[in-house]
C-alpha positions as CSV (number, residue, x, y, z in Angstrom):
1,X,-46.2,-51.5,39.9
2,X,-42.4,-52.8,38.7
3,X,-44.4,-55.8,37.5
4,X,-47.2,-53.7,35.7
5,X,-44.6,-52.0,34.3
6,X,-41.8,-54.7,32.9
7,X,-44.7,-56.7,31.7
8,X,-45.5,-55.1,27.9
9,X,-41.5,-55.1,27.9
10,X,-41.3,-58.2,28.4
11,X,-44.0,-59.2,26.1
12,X,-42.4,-57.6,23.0
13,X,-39.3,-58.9,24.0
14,X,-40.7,-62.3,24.0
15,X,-42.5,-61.5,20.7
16,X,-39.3,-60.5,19.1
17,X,-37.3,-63.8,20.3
18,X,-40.2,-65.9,18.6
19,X,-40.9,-64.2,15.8
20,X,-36.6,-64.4,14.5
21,X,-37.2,-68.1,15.4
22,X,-40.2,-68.1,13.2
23,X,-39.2,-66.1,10.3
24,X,-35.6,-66.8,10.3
25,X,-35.2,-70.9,11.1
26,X,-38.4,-72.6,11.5
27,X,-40.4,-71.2,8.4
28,X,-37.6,-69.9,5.9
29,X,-34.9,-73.4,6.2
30,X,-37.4,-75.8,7.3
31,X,-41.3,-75.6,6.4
32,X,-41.7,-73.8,3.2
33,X,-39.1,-76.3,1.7
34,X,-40.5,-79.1,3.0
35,X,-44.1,-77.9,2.2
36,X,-43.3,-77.3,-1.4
37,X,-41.5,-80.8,-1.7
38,X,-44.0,-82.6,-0.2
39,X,-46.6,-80.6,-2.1
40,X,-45.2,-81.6,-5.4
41,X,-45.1,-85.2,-4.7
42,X,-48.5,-85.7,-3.7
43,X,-49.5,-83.6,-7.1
44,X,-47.3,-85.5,-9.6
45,X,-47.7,-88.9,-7.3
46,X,-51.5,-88.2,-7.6
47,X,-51.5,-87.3,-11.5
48,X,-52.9,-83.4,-10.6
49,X,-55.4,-84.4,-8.3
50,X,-56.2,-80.7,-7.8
51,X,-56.8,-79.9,-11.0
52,X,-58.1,-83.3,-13.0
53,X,-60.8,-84.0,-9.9
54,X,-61.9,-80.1,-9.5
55,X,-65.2,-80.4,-11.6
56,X,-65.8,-84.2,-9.4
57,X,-65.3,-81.9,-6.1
58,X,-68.9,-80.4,-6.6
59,X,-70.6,-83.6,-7.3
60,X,-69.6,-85.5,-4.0
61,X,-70.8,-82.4,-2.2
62,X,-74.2,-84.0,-2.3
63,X,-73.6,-87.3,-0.1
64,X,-76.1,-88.2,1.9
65,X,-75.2,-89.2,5.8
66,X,-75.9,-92.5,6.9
67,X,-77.5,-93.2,10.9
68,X,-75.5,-92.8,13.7
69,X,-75.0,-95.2,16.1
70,X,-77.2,-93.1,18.8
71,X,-79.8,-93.3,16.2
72,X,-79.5,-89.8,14.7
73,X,-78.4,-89.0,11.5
74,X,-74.4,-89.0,11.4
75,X,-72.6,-85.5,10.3
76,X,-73.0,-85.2,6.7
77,X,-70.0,-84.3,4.0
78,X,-72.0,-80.8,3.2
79,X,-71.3,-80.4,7.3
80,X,-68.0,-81.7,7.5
81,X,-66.9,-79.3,4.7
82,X,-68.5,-76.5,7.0
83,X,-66.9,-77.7,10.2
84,X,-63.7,-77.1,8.5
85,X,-64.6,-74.2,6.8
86,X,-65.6,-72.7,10.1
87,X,-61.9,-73.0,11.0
88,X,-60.6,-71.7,7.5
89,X,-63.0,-68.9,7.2
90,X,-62.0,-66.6,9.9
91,X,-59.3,-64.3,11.0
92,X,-57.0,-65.6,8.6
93,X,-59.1,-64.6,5.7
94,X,-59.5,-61.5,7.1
95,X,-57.3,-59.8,9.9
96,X,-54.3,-62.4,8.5
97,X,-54.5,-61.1,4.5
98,X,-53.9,-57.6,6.5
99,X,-50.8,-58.9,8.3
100,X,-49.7,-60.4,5.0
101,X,-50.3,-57.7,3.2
102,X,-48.2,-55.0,6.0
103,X,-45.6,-56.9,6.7
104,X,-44.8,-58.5,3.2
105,X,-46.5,-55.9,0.8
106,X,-48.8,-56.8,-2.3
107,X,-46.6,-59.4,-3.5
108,X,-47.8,-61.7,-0.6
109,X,-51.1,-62.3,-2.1
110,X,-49.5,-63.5,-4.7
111,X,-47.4,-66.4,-3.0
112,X,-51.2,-67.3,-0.8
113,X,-52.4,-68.2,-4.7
114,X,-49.5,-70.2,-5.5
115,X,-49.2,-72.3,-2.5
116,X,-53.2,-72.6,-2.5
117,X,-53.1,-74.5,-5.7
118,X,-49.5,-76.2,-4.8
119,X,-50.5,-77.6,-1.5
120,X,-54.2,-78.4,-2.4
121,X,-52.7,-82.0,-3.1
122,X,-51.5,-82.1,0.1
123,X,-55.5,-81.5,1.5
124,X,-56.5,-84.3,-0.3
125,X,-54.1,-86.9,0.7
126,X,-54.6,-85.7,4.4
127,X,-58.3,-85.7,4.3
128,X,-58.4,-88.9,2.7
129,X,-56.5,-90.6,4.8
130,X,-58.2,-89.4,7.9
131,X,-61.6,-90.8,5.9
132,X,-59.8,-94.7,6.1
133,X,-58.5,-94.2,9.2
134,X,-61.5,-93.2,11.1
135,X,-63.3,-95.0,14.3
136,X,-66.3,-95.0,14.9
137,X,-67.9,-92.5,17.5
138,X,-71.5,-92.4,19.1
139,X,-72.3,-89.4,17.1
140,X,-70.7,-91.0,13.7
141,X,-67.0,-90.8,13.3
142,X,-63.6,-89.1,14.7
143,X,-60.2,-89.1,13.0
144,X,-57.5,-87.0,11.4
145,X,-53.9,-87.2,11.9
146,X,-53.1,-88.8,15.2
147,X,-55.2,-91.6,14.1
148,X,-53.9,-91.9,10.8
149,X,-50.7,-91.4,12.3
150,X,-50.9,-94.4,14.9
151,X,-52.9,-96.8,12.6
152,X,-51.3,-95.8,9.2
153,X,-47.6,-95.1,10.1
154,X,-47.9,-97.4,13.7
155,X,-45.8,-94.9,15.6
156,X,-48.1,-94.0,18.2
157,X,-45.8,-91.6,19.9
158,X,-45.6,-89.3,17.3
159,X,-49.6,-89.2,17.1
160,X,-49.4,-88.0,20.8
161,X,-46.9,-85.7,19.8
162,X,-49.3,-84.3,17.0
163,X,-52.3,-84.4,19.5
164,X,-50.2,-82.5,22.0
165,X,-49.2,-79.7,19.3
166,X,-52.6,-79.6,17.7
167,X,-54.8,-78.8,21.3
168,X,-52.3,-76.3,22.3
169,X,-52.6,-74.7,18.5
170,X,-56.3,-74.7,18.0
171,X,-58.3,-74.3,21.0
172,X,-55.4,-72.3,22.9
173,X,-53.3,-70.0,20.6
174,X,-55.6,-69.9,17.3
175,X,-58.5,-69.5,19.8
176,X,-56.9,-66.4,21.5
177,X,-56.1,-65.1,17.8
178,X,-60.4,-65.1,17.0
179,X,-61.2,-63.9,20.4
180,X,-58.6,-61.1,20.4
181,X,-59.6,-60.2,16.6
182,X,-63.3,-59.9,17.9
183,X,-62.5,-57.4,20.4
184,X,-60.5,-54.7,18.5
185,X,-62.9,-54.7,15.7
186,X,-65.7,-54.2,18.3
187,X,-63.4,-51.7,19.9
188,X,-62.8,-50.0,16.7
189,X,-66.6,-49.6,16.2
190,X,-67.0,-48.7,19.5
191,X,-64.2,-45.8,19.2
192,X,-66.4,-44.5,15.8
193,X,-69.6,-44.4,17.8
194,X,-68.1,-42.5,21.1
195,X,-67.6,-45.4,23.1
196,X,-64.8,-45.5,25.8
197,X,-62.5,-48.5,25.1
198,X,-60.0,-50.1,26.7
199,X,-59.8,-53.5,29.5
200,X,-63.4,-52.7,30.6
201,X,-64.9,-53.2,27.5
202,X,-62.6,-56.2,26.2
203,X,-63.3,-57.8,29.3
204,X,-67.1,-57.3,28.9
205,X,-66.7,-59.0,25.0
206,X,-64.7,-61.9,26.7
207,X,-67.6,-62.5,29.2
208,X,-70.4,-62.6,26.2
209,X,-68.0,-64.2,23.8
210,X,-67.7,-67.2,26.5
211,X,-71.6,-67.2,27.0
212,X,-72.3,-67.7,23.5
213,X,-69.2,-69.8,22.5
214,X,-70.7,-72.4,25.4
215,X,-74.1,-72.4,24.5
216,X,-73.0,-74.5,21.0
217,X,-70.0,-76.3,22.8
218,X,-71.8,-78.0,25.2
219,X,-74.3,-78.9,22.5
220,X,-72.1,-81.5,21.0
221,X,-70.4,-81.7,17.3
222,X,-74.2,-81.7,15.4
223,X,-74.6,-78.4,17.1
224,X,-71.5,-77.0,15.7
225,X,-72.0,-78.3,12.1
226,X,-75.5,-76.6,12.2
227,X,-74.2,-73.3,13.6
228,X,-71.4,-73.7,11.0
229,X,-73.8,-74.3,8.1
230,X,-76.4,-71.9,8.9
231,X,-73.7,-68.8,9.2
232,X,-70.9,-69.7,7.3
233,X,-72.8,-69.3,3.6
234,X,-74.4,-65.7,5.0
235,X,-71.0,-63.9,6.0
236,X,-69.3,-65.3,3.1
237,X,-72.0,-64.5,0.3
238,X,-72.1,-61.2,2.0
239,X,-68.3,-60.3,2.2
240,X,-68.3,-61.9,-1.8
241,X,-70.8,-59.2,-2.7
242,X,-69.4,-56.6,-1.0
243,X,-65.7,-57.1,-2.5
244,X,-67.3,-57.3,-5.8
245,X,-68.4,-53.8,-4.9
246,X,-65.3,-52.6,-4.6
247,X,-64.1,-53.8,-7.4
248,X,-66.8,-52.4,-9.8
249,X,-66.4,-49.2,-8.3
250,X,-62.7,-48.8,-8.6
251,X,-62.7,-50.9,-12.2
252,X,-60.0,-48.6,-13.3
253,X,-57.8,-49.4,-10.6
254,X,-58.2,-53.0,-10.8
255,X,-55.5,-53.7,-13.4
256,X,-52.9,-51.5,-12.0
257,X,-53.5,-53.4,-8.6
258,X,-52.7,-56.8,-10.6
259,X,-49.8,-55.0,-11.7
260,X,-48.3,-54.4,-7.8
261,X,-48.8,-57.9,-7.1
262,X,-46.9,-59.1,-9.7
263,X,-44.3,-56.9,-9.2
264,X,-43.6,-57.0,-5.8
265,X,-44.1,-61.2,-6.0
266,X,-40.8,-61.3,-7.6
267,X,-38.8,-58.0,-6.1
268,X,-39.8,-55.9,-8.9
269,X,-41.5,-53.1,-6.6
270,X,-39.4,-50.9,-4.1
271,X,-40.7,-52.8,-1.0
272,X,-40.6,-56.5,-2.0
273,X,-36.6,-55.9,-4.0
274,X,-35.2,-54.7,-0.3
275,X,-36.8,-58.0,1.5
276,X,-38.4,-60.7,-1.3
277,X,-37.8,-63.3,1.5
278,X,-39.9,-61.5,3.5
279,X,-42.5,-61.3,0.9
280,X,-42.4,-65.1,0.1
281,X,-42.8,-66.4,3.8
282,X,-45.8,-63.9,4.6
283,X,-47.8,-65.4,1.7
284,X,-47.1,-68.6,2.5
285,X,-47.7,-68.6,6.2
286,X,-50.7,-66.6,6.4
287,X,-51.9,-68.7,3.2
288,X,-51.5,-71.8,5.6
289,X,-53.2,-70.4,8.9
290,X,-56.1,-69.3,6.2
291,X,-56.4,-72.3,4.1
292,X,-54.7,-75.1,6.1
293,X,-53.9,-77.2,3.6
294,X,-51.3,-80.0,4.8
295,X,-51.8,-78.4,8.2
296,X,-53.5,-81.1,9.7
297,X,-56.5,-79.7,11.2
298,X,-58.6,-79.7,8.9
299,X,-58.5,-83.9,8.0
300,X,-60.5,-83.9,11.9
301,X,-63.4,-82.3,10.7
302,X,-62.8,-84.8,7.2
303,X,-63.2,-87.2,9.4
304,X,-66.7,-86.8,11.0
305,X,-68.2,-87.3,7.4
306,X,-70.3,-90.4,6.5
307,X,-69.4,-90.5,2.9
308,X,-69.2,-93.9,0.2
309,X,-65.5,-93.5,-0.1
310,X,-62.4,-92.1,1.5
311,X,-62.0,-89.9,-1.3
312,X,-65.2,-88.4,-1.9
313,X,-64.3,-86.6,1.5
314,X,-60.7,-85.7,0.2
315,X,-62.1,-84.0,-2.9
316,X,-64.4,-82.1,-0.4
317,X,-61.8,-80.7,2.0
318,X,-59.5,-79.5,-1.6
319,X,-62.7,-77.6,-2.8
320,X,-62.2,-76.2,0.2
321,X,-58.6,-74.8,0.0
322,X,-59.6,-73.6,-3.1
323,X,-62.8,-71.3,-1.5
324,X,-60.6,-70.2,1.2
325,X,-57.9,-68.9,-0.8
326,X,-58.5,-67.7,-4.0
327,X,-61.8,-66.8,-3.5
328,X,-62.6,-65.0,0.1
329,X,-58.5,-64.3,0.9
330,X,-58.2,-62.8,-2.5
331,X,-61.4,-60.6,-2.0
332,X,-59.5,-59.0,1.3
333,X,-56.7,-58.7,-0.6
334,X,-58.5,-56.2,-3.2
335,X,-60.1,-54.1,-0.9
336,X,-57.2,-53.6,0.9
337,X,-54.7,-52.4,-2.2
338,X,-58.1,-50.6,-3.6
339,X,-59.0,-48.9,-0.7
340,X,-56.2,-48.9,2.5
341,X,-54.6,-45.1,2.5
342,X,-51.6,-46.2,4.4
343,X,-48.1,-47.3,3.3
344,X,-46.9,-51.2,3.9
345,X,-43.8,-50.3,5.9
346,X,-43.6,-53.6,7.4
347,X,-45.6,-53.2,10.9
348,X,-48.0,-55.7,11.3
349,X,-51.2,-53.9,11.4
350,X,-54.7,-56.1,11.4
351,X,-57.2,-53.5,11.0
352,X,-56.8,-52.2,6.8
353,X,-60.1,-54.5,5.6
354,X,-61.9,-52.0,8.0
355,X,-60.3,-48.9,7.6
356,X,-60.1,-49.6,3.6
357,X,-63.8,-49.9,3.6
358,X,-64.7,-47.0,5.9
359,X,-62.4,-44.7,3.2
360,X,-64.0,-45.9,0.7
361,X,-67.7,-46.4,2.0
362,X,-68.1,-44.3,5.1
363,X,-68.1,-45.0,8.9
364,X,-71.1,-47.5,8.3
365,X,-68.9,-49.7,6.4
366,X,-66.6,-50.4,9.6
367,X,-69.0,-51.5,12.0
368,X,-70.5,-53.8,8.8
369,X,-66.7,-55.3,8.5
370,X,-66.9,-55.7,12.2
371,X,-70.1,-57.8,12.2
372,X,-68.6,-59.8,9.5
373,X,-65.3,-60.0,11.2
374,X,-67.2,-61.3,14.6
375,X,-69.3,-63.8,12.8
376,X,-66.1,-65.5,10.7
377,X,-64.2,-65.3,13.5
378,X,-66.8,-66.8,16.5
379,X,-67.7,-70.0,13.5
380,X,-63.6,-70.4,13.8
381,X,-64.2,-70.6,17.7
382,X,-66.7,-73.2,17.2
383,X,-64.1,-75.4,14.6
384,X,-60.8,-74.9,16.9
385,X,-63.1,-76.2,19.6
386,X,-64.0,-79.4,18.0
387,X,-60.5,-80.2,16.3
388,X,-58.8,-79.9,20.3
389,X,-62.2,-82.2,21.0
390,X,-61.4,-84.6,18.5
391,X,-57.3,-84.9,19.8
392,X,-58.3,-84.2,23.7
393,X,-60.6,-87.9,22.7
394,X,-57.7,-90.1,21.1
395,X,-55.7,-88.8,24.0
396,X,-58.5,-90.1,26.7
397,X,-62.5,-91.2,26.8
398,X,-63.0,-90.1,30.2
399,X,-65.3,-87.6,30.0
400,X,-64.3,-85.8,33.1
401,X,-61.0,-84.6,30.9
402,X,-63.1,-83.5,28.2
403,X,-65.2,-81.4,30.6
404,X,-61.9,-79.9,32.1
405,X,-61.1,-78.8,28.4
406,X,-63.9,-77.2,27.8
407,X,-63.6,-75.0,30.6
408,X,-60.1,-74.9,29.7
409,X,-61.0,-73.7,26.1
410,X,-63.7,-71.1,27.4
411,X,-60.6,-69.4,29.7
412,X,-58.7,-69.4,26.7
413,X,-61.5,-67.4,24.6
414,X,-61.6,-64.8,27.6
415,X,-58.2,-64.3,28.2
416,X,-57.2,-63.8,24.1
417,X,-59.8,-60.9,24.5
418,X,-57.2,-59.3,26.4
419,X,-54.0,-60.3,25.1
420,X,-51.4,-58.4,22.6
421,X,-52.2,-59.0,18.9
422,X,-48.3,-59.0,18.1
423,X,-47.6,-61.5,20.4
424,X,-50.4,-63.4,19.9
425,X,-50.0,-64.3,16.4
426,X,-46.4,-64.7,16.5
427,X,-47.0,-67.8,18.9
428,X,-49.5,-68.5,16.2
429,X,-47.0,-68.7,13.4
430,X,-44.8,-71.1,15.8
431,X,-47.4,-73.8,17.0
432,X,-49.0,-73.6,13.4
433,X,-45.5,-74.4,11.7
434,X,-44.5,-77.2,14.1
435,X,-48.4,-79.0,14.1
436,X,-47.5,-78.8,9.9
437,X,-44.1,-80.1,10.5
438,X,-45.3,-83.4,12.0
439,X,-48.1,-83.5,9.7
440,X,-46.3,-83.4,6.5
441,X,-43.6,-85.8,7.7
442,X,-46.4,-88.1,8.3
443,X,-48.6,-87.8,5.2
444,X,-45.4,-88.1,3.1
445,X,-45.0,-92.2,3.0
446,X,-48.9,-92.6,3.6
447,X,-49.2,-90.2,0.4
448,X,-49.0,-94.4,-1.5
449,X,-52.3,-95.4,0.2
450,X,-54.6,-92.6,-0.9
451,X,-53.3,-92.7,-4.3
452,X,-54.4,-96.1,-4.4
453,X,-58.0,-95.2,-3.1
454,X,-57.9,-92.4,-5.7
455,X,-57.2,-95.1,-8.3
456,X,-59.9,-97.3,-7.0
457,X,-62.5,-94.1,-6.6
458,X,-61.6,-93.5,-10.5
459,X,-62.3,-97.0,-11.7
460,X,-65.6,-97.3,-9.8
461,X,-66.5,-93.9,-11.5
462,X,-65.6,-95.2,-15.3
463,X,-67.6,-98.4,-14.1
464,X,-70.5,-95.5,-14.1
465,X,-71.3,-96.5,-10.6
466,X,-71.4,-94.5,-7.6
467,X,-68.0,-95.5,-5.8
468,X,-68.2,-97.6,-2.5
469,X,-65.0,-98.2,-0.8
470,X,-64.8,-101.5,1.9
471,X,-61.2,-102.5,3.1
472,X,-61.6,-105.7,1.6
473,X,-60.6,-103.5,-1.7
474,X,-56.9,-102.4,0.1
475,X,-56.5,-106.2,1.4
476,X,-53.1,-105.3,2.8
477,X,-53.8,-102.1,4.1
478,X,-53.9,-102.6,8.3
479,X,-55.0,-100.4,10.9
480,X,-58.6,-99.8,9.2
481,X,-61.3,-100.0,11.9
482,X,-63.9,-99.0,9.7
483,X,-65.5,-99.6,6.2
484,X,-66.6,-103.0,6.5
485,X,-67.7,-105.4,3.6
486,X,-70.9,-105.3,5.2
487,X,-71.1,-101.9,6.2
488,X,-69.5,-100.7,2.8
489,X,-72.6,-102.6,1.0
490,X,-75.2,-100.9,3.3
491,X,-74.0,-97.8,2.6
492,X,-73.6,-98.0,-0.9
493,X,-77.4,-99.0,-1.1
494,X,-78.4,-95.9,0.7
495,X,-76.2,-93.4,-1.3
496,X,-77.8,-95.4,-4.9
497,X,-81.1,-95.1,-3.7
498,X,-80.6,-91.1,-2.5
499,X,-79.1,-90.2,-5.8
């Protein structure tokens, strides 16, 4: 009973600890300067990738897949993109714009866009390099950064290290953040229609949450990129539609909202002047845990694609910063300061996209947001799974380990269902910022190698050819197990022919 007790004590005590670590070392001294540093040397070393490629990022979307080795078709780029936007598309677009939003205030959104567009550079040279870096896999492909890091920067080490931090990110603590998000939206509905909440029922979602979550698991990484593909456009053209909503029928609000996020940005407004700081590291953190640009999680779903040329999947996984962000994070973001009643006072609170549209539409509205909610946040399930999958792989082939880590994973779903939302994404925010910390040291010196691919991709295109990448092109680049002379030309056959 003293146990039972001391427990939600020591919880928040443990929640405060890492959350001064978080806000007041790790992210504030450390990863938001290196983030913007590293950001801006990729973009001016790359000549504005970002923004010179964007209208090229559409046109690679249409790849076609080459055959696997086990004789099916290998995971396409249209599929990669979705693995990875399975992962992006979730809580953090959602539940993580609320937490921005109550603990920094409006001006928050405003930092997500500018980072979005800072570190999209950073997205490229990442995915990029986990395109050269790639081995080849029964199913097609793995990669992303412990391979790049072994093969690219030889320091083999510090790709374990990265592995290490990425499995215990993903398909441990990030897991527990969807899985904990799905049960108190479903407990919020529940509460509206008269149902009894509480561990019972969270307990009952972790038990059907697991049952679903291993019917795809165990079905291998074409399963996931089908699941992904087949839900991921439905939620997010519905959400889209539904923000747009909101903003037609509150048009006369829409400008003074612009106003407030401008304001508070740069310690204008009453809330942001007494803690900018505070403002700055919300948007850029829950900007990164939405968007994952220069993360490193999202270059292992990069990876999977059978694509002509390193870069074509590099322009793919920027596109997809640019969705994430500016387009589905800023539609949370206006129906929150449109439709949320409540102050920002600074206490994290995850639930304002739901009570802004139950104010604003009715109770129906609320257990809509908490379909939506369980859809983008069960596809982000389904991506943390396969990025741990992808790392649990470099680490060891034996199968048996992958098996225990998939029962590992499942455990972790069940128990996030019953864990504390504070402390949950505050041990979020740490493994997040120290997976980035080794990522961005590592991209940083390989940031040479994908400008020279871009520069190869760019001549090929002026050529008015469809570009083929083989490493015989990069001569002196080492550690490339892939893109064969051979295998370059049969690919590049294939991709003429399909266009």
């Amino acid at each position: 009973m003293i146990l039972a007790d001391a427990a939600p004590a020591l919880g928040a005590r443990l929640t405060e600890m890492v959350g001064v670590f978080n806000d007041d070392f790790l992210w504030a001294w450390i990863l938001i300067p290196l983030l913007i540093v590293v950001s801006l040397y990729i973009t001016i070393r790359s000549g504005l990738v970002q923004f010179r490629m964007f209208p090229e990022m559409f046109r690679v979307l249409k790849s076609k897949p080459e055959v696997a080795p086990d004789g099916k078709k290998a995971v396409s780029s249209l599929q990669a993109f979705f693995i990875s936007a399975a992962a992006r598309i979730g809580t953090g677009n959602i539940i993580g714009v609320s937490i921005a939003i109550s603990l920094g205030g409006p001006g928050a959104v405003f930092w997500m866009w500018v980072m979005a567009v800072v570190v999209c550079g950073a997205s490229f040279v990442e995915s990029t390099l986990a395109q050269l870096y790639k081995v080849r896999h029964p199913a097609g492909y793995r990669g992303g950064p412990a391979y790049y890091i072994e093969r690219g920067l030889g320091q083999r080490w510090l790709a374990i290290v990265f592995a290490v931090i990425l499995i215990i990110t993903f398909p441990m603590v990030f897991n527990a953040v969807q899985s904990n998000t799905i049960t108190n939206t479903v407990a919020n509905s529940a509460g509206e229609l008269g149902v009894a909440t509480g561990p019972v029922l969270s307990a009952v979602i972790g038990v059907l949450l697991v049952f679903l979550t291993g019917l795809v698991i165990f079905g291998g990484v074409r399963r996931i990129a089908n699941t992904a593909q087949a839900l991921i456009p439905v939620f997010a053209a519905i959400y889209i539609v539904i923000g747009l909503i909101i903003m037609v029928m509150n048009w006369r609000l829409v400008p003074g909202m612009f106003m407030s996020i401008i304001e508070n940005a740069f310690g204008l407004g009453e809330f942001a002047a007494a803690a900018l700081g505070v403002v700055i590291i919300q948007g850029v953190r829950r900007g990164m845990f939405s968007n994952e640009a220069g993360l490193g999680s999202a270059p292992n779903a990069a990876a999977s694609a059978s694509v002509t040329h390193p870069v074509k999947q590099g322009l793919v996984q920027t596109l997809g910063v640019y969705v994430d962000t500016l387009v589905v994070c800023s539609v949370t973001a206006f129906i929150v300061l449109l439709g949320y009643q409540g102050t920002f006072d600074g206490v994290l609170q995850g639930d304002m996209t739901q009570m802004a549209l139950m104010s604003m539409l009715g109770p129906w509205a609320l257990h809509l947001m908490t379909l939506i909610i369980f859809l983008v946040a069960f596809t982000s399930v389904l991506g943390n799974y396969y990025y741990g999958e992808s790392n649990i792989e470099y680490l060891s082939e034996n199968r048996t380990v992958l098996f225990v880590y998939k029962v590992v994973f499942l455990v972790a779903t069940f128990l996030g269902c019953l864990g504390s939302i504070d402390l949950i994404w505050t041990l979020a925010d740490t493994t997040m910022g120290l997976m980035a910390l080794v990522n961005l040291i590592a991209i940083t010196p390989l940031t040479v190698i994908a400008c020279r691919l871009l520069k190869d991709y760019n001549e090929q295109r002026r050529q008015g050819i469809d570009p083929v990448f083989t490493r015989d092109r990069l001569p002196d680049v080492r550690g490339v197990q892939c893109w064969a002379p051979e295998e370059g030309a049969g690919r590049g056959e294939k991709e003429s022919v399909d266009s």
